[in-house]
N, C-alpha and C positions, 0 to 999 in steps of 0.2 A: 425331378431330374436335377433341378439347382442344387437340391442336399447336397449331391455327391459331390460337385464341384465345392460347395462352400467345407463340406470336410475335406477335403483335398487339399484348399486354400491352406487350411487353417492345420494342416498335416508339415506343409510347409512352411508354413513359418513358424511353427515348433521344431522344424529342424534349422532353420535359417538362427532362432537365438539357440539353440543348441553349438550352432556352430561358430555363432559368435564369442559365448563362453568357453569354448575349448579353445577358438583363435588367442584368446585373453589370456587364460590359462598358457598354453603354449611362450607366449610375448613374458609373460612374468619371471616362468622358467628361464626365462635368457637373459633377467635384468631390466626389464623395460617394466616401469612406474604404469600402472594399469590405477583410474580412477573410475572406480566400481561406481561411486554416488552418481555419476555423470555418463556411464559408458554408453548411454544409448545416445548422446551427444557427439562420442568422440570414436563410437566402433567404425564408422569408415575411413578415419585413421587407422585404427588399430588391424587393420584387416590389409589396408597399404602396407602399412608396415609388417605383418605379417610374410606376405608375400615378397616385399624385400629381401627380409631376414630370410624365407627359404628359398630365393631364387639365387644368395650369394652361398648358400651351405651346398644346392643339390645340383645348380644350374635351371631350375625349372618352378613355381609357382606350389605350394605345399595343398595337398587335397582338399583341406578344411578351405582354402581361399576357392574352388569349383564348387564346395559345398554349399559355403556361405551365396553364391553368387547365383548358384542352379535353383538353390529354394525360394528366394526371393524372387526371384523371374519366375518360378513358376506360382507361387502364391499370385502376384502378377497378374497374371495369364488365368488363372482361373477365377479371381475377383471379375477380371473383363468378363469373362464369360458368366458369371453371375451377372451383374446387370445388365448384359443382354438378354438374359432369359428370362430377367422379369426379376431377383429379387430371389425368398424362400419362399 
């Protein structure tokens, strides 16, 4: 039963760096110095700042920033639930 939770996990946070390379991606597009050697240093900047920059273009917080924020909670959430279940 923990498989599925640990592919789950691990489903989300393939889309969580997914969507931290597109937030990246996106920020580049608009001029902002993105340091690839370092970004897993500096992506919850770059994710603020993302959300910045599409909250002064639409009024509202750009989807990639619910993306980035829903996969990580739920990878989260499903790691707890692996170690309560015991592990693989």
């Amino acid at each position: 039963m923990s498989t599925v939770f640990i592919v789950l996990a691990l489903i989300c946070v393939a889309c969580g760096i997914a969507a931290s390379m597109m937030i990246a991606s996106f920020l580049s597009k608009r001029g902002v110095k993105i340091n690839y050697l370092f970004i897993r240093l500096f992506i919850f900047g770059y994710v603020s700042q993302y959300r910045r920059v599409t909250m002064e273009e639409s009024g509202q917080p750009g989807p990639l920033f619910y993306m980035f924020v829903t996969s990580w909670i739920l990878a989260l959430v499903f790691a707890v639930v692996v170690a309560i279940l015991g592990g693989g």
